[in-house]
N, C-alpha and C positions, 0 to 999 in steps of 0.2 A: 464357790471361788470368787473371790472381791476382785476389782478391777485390777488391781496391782498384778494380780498373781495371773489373770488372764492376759494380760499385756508380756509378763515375761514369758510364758506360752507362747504366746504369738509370735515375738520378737523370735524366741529360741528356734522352735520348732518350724514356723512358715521358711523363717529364714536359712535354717538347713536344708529344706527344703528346694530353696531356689537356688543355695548356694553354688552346686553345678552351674546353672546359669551365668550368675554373677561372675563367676572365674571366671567363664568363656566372655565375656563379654568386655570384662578389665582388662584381663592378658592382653585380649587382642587389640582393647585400646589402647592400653601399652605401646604395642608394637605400631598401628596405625598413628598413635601422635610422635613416634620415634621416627616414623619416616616424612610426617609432613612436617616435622622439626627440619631436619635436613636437607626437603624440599625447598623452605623457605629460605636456610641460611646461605644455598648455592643458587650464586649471585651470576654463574655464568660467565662468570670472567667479565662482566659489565662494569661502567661505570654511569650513574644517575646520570641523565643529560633529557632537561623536557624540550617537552617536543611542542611546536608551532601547532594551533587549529590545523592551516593546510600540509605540513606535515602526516597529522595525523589519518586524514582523509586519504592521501595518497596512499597511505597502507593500508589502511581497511580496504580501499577498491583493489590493490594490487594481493592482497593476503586472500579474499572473498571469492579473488577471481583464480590464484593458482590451487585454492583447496576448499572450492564449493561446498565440501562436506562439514565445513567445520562451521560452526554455530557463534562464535563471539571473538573477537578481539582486544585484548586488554594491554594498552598503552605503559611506559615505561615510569614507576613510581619511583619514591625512595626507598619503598622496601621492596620492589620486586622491579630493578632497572633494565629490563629487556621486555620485546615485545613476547606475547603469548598467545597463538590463535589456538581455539580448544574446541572440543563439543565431548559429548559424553565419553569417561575414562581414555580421552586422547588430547595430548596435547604436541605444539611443534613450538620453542623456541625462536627466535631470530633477533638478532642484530638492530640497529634502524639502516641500515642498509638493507636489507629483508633477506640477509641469509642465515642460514640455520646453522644454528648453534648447539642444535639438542634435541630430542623428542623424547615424549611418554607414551607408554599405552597399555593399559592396566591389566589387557588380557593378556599381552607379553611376558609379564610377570608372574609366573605361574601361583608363588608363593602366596604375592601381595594378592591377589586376587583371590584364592583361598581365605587367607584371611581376614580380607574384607568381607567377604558373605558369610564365613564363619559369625563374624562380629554383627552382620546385621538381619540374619534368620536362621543360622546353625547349621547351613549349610542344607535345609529342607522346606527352603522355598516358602510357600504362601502361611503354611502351618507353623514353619518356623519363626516365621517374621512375626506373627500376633501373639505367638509363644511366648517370643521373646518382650514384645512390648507389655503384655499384663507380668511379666517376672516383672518388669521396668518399675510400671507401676507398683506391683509390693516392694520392692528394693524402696521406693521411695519411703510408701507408709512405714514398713519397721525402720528407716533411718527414722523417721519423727520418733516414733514409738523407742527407738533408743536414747533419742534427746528426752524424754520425759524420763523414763529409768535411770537416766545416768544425774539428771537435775534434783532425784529424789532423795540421791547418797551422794552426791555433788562434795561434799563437806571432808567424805572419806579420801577423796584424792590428791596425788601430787603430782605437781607434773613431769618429775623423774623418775613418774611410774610409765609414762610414754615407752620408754623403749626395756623389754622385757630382762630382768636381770638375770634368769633364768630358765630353762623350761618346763616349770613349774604351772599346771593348770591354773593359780591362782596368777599367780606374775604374766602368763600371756591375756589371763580377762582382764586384767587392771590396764595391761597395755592396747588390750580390744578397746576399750570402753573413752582410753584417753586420746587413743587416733583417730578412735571414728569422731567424738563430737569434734577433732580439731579439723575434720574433713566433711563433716554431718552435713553444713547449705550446700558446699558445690555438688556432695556426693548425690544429692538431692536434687537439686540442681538438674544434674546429668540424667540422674534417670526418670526423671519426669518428661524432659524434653526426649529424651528416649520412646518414651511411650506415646508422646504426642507426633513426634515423627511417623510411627506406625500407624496412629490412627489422624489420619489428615481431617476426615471428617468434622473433626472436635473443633479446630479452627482457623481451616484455611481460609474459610469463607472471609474471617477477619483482614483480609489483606486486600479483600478489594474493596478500593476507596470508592464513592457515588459522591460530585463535587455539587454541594447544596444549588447552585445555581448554574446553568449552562452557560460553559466557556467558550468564548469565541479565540484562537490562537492563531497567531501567524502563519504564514507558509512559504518555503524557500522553491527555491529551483530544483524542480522535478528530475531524476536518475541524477544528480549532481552532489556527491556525497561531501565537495566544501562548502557548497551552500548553506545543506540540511546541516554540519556540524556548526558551522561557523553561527547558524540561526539558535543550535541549542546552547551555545554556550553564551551566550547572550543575554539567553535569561539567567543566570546565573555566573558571572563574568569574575567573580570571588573564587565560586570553587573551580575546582580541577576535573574536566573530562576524563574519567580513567577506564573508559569500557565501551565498545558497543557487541550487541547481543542481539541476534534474530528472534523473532518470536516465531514458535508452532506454530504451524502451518496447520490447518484445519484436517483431519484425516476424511477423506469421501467416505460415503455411507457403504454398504454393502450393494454391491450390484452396480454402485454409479463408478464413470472414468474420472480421474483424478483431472483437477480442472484449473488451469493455473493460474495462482492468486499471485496478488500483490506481493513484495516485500516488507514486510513491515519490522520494526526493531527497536530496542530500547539503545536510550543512550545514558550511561549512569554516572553519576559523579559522588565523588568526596567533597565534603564544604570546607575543609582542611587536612594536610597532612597526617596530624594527628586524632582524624576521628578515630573513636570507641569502633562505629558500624561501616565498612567500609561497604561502597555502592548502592548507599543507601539512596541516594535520591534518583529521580528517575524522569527522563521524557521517553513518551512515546513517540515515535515518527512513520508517515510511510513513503518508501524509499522512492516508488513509484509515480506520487503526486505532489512530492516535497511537504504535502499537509503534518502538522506538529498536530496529533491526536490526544493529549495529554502531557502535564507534568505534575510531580507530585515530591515533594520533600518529604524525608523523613518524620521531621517536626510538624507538619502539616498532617497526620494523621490523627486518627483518635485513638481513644487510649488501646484500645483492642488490638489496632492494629500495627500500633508502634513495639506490644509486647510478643505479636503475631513472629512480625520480624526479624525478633532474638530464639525464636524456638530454635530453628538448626542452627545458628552460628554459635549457642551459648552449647552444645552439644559435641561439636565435631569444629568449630575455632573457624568455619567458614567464613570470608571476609572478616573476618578479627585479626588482633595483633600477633606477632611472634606472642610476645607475653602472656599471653592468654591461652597461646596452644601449650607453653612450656606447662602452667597451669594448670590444668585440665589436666595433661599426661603426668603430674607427678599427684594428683589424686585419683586416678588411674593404679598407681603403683602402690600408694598406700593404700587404697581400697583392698587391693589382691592381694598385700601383707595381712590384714585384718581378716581378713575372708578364709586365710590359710591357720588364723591361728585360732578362730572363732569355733575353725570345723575340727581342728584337733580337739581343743579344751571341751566341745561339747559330743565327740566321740567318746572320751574318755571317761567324762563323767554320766553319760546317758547308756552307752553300750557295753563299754569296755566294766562296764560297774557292776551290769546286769549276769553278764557273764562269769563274772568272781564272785 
């Protein structure tokens, strides 16, 4: 067997193989960027109006203090002009007057919630999740392995073989072969960072930054939350404060009482309306001794860790543009077209053949 012929083996056969997978996975990215499409374009009855430093302060103490439980506060932008205090699959809406306007909560949703752990371990927990991440992984290699097969007979195609004239086993591979390469990087793309989500190991460690020489930084006034902001936006007076976020809280060991720490939290900003990464930049503060522990730019990273930082967003459109989640969800859709006519044309010529 020569390379060629073991490549389309592979491509065929691994790829039927996972195909189950890959359905469940697209469908219900499908449906997941269907709804954070929607999410994003209900505006809340808002209208954009920024907010002063000491504004903003007033509501992170007034938000922190009526709902203790919630983890971050995210200021009013141009693409999302209402306030948002959130913590894990919850969020509450509000006004700049700080009344509510809305709430989420994911386990409220019976459906959405299904389908998100559907989408991100098959709904069997630890098994399902590293399941799903090595399919991720093949999903990726047979896209390459399809870009070299299709670069081979490249010359045989047109690109109004795209959409199938027929349901002809030949006319749906012509139309496999011309969607996927015209989907082949993002598709790639998606299930790589797929797979790196599941295994954190590979390279979260890239994300923390060590600053070659020790920083001495400022320090504001202690439990005084327009100080500490008014201090962070300071250093960066161009961009836009658009976030504060508690950090975890250290869990006590076994057997010891939980022992109460400090506040500590990030404060994150955009360096313009229109970045690529939104929240990318970051100080750290603690809330406690007004001390600034850290600051750290996007661009100020090295390369690892600046590529670290697109793994989930280039994935799931986390702090990305509308644009880029519409993106994603429509090669989402074309993937689960290809997937459906892939596993026909190769039922019928592998099985359906055997059988006659």
């Amino acid at each position: 067997m020569n390379i060629v012929a073991a490549l389309k083996w592979f491509h065929n056969w691994v790829g039927f193989v996972i195909t189950l997978t890959m359905l469940i996975v697209l469908s219900t990215g499908v449906y997941l960027g269907a709804m954070d499409i929607l999410k994003r374009i209900d505006d809340k009855g808002q209208v954009y109006a920024p907010m002063t430093t000491e504004q903003k302060a007033q509501s992170v103490a007034a938000i922190f203090e009526r709902y203790p439980e919630m983890s971050s506060v995210n200021f009013p932008t141009e693409y999302r002009p209402y306030l948002q205090a959130s913590t894990r699959g919850k969020a509450i809406f509000l006004d700049q007057e700080l009344n509510e306007i809305g709430d989420y909560n994911m386990r409220e949703i019976p459906f959405y919630s299904t389908i998100f752990w559907l989408h991100r371990n098959f709904l069997l927990d630890d098994f399902g999740k590293y399941t799903n991440g090595i399919a991720s992984l093949l999903g990726g290699v047979i896209t390459l392995v399809g870009i070299y097969l299709w670069w081979r007979v490249r010359k045989g195609f047109r690109l109004k073989q795209s959409i199938p004239s027929n349901t002809r086993s030949s006319s749906l591979v012509k139309s496999h072969i011309q969607l996927g390469l015209f989907i082949s990087v993002p598709l790639f793309i998606l299930c790589i960072s797929g797979f790196l989500i599941t295994y954190k190991g590979l390279w979260f460690g890239a994300l923390k930054h060590t600053p070659a020489v020790e920083m001495q930084y400022p320090t504001a006034t202690a439990k005084d939350w327009h100080s500490q902001l008014t201090l962070a936006q300071a250093q960066w007076p161009e961009s836009d404060l658009v976030s504060v976020s508690k950090q975890r809280a250290k869990k006590p060991k076994d057997g010891e009482k939980p022992k109460p720490q400090p506040l500590r939290y990030n404060v994150r900003f955009d360096e313009h309306s229109g970045v690529w990464l939104r929240n990318a930049d970051n100080i750290a503060m603690n809330f406690d001794t007004g001390a600034m522990t850290s600051k750290l730019k996007h661009s100020e990273r090295d390369l690892s860790g600046r590529v670290a930082t697109f793994v989930r967003p280039l994935h799931d459109a986390m702090n990305m543009p509308l644009s880029y989640s519409i993106f994603i969800t429509l090669i989402a859709v074309v993937g689960t077209v290809i997937l459906l006519f892939s596993t026909v044309t190769f039922y019928r010529r592998t099985f359906k053949k055997r059988k006659s």
